[in-house]
C-alpha atoms as one frame of an Amber mdcrd trajectory, in Angstrom:
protein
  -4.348  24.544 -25.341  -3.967  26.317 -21.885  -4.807  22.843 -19.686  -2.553
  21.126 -21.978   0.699  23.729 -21.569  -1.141  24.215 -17.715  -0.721  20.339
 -17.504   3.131  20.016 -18.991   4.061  22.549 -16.153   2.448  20.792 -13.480
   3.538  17.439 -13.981   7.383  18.872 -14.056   6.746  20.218 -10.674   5.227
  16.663  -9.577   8.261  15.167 -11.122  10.266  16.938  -8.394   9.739  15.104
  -5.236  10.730  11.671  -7.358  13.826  13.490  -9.049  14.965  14.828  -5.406
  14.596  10.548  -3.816  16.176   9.420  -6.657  19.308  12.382  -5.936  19.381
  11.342  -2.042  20.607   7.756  -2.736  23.956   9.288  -4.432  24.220  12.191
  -6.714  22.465  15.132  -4.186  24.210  17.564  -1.419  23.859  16.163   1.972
  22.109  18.404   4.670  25.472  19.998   5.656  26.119  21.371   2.427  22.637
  22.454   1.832  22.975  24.704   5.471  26.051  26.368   3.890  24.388  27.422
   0.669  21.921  28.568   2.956  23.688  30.313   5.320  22.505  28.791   8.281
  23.746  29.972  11.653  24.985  27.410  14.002  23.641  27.109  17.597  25.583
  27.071  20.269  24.212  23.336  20.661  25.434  21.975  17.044  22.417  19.641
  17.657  20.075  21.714  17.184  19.610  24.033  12.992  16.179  25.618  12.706
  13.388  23.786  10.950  11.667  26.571   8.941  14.364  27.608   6.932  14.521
  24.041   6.373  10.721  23.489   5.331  11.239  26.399   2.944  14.103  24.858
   1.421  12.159  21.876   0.767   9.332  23.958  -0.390  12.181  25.846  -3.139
  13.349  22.836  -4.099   9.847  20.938  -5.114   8.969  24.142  -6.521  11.857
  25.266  -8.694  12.465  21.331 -10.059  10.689  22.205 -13.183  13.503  24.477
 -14.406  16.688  22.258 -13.671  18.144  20.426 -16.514  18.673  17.370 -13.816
  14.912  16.215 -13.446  14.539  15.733 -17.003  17.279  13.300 -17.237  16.968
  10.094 -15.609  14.211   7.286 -16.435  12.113   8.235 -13.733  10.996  10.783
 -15.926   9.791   8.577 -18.260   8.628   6.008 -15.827   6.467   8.896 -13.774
   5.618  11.763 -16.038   4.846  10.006 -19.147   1.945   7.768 -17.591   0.817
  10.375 -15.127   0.335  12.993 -18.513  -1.731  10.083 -20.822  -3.925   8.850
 -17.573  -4.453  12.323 -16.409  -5.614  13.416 -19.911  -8.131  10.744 -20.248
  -9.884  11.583 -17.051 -10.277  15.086 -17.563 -11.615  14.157 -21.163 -13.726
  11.498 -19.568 -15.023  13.292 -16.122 -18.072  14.335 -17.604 -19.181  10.862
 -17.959 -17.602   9.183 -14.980 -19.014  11.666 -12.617 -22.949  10.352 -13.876
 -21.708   7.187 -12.899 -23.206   6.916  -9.456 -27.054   7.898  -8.600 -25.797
  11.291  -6.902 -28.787  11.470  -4.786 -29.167  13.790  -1.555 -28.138  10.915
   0.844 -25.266   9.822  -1.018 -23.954  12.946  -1.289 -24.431  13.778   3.029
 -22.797  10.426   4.176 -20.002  10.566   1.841 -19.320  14.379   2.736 -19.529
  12.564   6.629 -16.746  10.136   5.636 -14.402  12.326   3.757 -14.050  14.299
   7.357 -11.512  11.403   7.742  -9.613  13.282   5.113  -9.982  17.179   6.419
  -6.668  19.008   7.136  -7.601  19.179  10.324  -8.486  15.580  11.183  -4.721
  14.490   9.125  -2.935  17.163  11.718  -4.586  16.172  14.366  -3.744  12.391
  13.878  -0.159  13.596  13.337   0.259  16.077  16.439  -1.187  13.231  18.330
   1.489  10.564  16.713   3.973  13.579  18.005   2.750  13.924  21.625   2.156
  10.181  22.324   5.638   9.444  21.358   6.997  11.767  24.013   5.291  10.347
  26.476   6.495   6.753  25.188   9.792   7.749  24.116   9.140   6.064  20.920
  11.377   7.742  18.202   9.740   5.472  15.165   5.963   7.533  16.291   7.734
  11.176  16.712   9.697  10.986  13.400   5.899   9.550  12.025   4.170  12.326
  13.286   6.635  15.278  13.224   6.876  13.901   8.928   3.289  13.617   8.369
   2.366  16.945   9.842   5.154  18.598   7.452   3.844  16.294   4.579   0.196
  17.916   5.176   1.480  21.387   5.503   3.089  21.283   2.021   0.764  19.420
   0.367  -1.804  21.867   1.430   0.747  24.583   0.277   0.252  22.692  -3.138
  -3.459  22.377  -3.619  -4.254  25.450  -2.382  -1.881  27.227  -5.502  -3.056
  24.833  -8.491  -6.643  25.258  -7.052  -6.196  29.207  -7.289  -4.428  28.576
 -10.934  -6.923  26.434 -12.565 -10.045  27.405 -10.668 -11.865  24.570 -11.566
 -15.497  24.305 -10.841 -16.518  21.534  -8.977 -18.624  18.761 -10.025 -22.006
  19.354  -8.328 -21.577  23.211  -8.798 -21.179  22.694 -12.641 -24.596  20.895
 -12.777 -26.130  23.439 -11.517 -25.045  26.329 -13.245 -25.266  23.824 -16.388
 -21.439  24.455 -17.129 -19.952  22.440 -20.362 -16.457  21.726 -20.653 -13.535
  20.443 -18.327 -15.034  23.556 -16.388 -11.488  24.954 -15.812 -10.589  28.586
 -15.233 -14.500  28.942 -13.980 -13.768  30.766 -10.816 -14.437  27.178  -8.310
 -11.924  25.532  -6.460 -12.107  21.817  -7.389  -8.513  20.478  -9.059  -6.793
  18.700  -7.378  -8.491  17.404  -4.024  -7.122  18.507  -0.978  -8.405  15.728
   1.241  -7.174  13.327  -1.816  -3.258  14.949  -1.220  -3.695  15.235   2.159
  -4.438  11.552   2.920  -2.309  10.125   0.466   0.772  12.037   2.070  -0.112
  11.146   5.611  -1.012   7.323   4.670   2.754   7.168   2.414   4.220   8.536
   5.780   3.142   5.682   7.570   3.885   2.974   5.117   7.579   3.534   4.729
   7.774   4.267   8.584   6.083   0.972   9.272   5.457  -1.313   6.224   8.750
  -3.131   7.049   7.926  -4.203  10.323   4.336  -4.336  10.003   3.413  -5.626
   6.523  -0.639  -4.728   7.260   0.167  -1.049   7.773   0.853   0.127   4.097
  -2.689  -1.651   2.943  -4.729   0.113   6.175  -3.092   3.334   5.319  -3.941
   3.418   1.804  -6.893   1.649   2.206  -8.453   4.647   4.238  -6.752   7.507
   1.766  -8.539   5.602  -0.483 -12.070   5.713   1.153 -11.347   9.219   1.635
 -10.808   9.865  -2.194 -13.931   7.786  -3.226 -16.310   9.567  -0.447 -15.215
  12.863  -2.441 -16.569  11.937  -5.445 -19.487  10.665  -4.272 -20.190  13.783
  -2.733 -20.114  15.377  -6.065 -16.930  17.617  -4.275 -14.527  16.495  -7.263
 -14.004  15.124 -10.759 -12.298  11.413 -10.897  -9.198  13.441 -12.675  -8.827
  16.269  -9.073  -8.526  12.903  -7.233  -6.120  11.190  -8.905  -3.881  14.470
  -9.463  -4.183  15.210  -5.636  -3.634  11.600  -4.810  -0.225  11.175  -6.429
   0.705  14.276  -5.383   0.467  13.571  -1.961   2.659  10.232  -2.685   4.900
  11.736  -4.014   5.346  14.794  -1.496   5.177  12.153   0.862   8.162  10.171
  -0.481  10.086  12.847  -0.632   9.960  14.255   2.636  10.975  10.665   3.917
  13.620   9.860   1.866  15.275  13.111   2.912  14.750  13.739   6.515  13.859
  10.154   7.647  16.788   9.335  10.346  17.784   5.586   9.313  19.301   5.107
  12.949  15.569   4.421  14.089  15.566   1.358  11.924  19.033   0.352  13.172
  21.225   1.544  10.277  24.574   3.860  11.287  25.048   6.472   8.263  26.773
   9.743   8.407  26.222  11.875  11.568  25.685  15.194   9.247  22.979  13.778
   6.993  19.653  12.964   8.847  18.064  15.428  11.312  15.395  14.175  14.204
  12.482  15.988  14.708  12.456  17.848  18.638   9.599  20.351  20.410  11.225
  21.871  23.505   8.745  23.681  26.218   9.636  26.920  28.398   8.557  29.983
  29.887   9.158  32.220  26.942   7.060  29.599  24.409   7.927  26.372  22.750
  10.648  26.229  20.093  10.706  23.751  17.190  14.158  22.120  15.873  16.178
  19.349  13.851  18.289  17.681  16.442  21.374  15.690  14.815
């Protein structure tokens, strides 16, 4: 009974990031009303608001979704949360037999721990910090918005994993043979559920497909193509059940999606909206240290 009421909690707090795209398109506060409830000061450059109290916002806002009436009441609910809850429940119930699936031998288990460094926090940020730092040089504002985006998509999504993983302390797959543990192995003091690498890379690769899949139809099948390797190469390595990957996987979607649809800046794709609603991304270097804003 705890996964299950553990479960209904979580997916409410996955349903966020949907409910909060679905609000940008018409019924949510634009970013000028969400500085006033926040009480942000104005600079003396009114192109420039600061981007942490921002990020926290976002991180509120994901966070508290499960306890406002409004994410419970359009179909998206029904059209995310529903299926996530059934396929989620029949992994967990069948991860005892899917993980026997493969030989699990030594080898298998070093070359796919070798490929899932694709995946690492570290390998994600530094693909996005080099996005960032390209673009300046190139003065392309489609690759700094890319990787200014995915390094905030990585940053919460670790923010994510790294709570459920301390809530459910799941024991992870390889770890569970060993110590001959039976059960979904929840609450077992390990760190398994969801996968990191599995939010991680799906974030980053979402990132890249609504930046680019327009232009570039290849980009969103390359992007998720490699998020998926990355996923696979986990459970291979005996790192995570089939159930941690497919949590951590839409989660990073969805985090992903949300953080586009609000602070993607339509003007790079040619579209004019309102001035006050879309923020740009901007790093500024100087003697006393570098300073991080949104610039309108």
């Amino acid at each position: 009974m705890r996964i299950v009421a553990f479960f209904a909690v979580f997916l409410c707090l996955l349903r966020a990031p949907v409910a909060q795209a679905q609000d940008s398109q018409g019924k949510s506060q634009s970013t000028s009303q969400r500085e006033d409830q926040l009480d942000i000061p104005r600079s003396s450059d009114p192109g420039k608001q600061p981007f942490v109290r921002l990020f926290l916002r976002d991180q509120v806002d994901m966070w508290t979704s499960p306890f406002r009436a409004s994410s419970y009441e359009s179909r998206g609910f029904f059209k995310y949360v529903v299926p996530f809850t059934l396929i989620t429940g029949a992994l967990i119930a069948t991860d005892r037999q899917t993980s026997n699936l493969l030989p699990n031998t030594e080898d298998q288990s070093k070359w796919s721990l070798r490929v899932s460094q694709i995946g690492a926090p570290y390998t994600l940020a530094g693909i996005s910090a080099g996005m960032y730092f390209i673009s300046r040089k190139t003065k392309d504002k489609k690759a700094r918005e890319t990787g200014f985006l995915g390094a905030e998509v990585i940053a919460h999504t670790q923010i994510f994993t790294l709570v459920l993983k301390s809530a459910t302390q799941r024991t992870r797959p390889g770890d569970a043979k060993e110590e001959n543990i039976g059960g979904t192995a929840f609450w077992r003091g390990g760190d398994s559920f969801p996968s990191g690498h599995a939010s991680g890379s799906f974030g980053l690769a979402t990132i890249f497909a609504y930046e680019y899949g327009k232009q570039h139809k290849w980009v969103p099948y390359v992007a998720y193509g490699l998020a998926s390797v990355v996923a696979a190469s986990r459970l291979s390595a005996q790192k995570h059940w089939v159930s941690d990957i497919f949590v951590g996987g839409s989660m990073g979607f969805l985090v992903g999606r949300y953080i586009y649809k609000v602070h993607h800046d339509p003007r790079i794709d040619g579209i004019s909206p309102r001035r006050a609603e879309r923020f740009i991304p901007n790093v500024g270097y100087g003697r006393r240290g570098v300073t991080l804003t949104w610039g309108l």
